[in-house]
C-alpha positions as CSV (number, residue, x, y, z in Angstrom):
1,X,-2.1,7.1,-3.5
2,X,-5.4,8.7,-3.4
3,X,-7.7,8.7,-0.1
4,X,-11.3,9.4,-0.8
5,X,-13.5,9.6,2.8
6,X,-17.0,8.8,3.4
7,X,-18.3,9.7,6.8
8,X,-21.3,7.8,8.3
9,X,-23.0,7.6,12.0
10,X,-19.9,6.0,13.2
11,X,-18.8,4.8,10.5
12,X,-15.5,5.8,8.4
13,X,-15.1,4.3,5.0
14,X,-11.5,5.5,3.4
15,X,-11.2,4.1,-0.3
16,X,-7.8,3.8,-1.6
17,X,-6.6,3.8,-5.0
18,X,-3.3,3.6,-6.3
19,X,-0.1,2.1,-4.6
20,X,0.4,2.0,-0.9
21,X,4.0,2.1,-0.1
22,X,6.7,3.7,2.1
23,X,6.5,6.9,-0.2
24,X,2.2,6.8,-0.2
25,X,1.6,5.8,3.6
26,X,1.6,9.0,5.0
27,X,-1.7,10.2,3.9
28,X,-3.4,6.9,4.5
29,X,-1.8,7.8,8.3
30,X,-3.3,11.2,8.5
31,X,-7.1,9.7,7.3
32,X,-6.9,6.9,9.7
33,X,-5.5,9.0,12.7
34,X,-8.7,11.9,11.8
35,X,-11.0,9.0,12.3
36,X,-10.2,8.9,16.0
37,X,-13.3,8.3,17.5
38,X,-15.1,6.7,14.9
39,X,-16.6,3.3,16.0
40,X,-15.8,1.4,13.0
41,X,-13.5,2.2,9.7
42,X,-13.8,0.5,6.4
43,X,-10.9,0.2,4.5
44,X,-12.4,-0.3,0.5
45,X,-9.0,-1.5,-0.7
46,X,-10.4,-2.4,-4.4
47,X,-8.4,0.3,-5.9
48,X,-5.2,-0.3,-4.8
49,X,-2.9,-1.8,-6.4
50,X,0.5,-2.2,-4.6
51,X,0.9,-2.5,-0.6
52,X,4.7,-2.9,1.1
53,X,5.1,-4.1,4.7
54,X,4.9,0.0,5.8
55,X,1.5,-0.2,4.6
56,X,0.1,-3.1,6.2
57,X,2.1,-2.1,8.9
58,X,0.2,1.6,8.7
59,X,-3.4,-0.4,8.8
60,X,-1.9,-2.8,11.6
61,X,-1.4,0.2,14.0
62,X,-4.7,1.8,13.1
63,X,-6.8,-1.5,14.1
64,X,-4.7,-1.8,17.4
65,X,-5.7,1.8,18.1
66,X,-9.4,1.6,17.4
67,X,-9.5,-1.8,19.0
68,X,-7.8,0.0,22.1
69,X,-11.0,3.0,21.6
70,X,-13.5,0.0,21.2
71,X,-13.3,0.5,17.3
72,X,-12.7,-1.8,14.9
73,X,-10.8,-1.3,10.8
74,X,-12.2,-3.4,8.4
75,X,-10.6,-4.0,4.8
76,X,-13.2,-4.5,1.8
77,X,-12.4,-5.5,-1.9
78,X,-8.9,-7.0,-1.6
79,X,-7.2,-7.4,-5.0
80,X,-4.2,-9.8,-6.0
81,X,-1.4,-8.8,-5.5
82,X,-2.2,-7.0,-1.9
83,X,-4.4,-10.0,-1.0
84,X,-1.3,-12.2,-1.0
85,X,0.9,-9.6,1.3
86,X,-2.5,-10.0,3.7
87,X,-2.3,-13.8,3.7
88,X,1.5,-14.5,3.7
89,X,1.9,-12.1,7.0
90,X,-1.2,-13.8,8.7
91,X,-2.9,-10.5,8.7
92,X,-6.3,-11.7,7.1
93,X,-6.5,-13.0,10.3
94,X,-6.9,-10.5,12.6
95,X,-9.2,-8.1,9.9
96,X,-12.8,-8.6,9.1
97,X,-12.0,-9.0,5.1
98,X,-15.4,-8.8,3.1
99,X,-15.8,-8.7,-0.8
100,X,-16.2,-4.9,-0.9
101,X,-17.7,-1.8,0.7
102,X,-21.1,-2.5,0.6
103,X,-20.9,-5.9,1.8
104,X,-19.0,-4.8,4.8
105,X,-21.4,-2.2,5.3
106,X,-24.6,-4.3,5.1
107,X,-22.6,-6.8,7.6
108,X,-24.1,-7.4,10.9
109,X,-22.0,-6.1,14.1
110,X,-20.8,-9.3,15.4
């Protein structure tokens, strides 16, 4: 699992690339809980290629803690398989999902 950060004016985007799993999560953890503050975090998901319940479970907590800051976490460029973990669990109900980054980006605060 690879993390690369982008920073902008209140704005985190974390792209992921490899597997997210119980072995990977922990970085993915780290990045999210450095974005404390942050008023929005993109997660560009187009890269990975593998996500487990202690993943979704990782980005789960992180949108119930920036929702509790008055934040929001956002997942861009969902691939299949992790798409289908999203929408079997119900959780591509409770993220914004858009095609990728820069669509998410460019999307009006709503």
């Amino acid at each position: 699992m690879e993390i690369h950060p982008e920073q902008s004016p209140g704005t985190v985007v974390l792209t992921l690339d490899g597997e997210l799993d119980h072995d990977t999560a922990e970085p993915l953890r780290n990045a999210l809980g450095e974005s404390s503050g942050a008023v929005r975090v993109v997660v560009d998901c187009s890269g990975l290629r593998f996500c487990d319940s202690t993943g979704l479970n990782v980005l789960l907590k992180a949108r119930l803690r920036l929702l509790a800051e008055g934040g929001r976490v956002d997942l861009a460029g969902l691939q299949p398989p992790v798409d289908r973990i999203f929408e079997v669990t119900g959780a591509l109900q409770v993220f914004r999902v858009y095609e990728d980054a820069d669509t998410a980006l460019g999307a009006p605060d709503r």
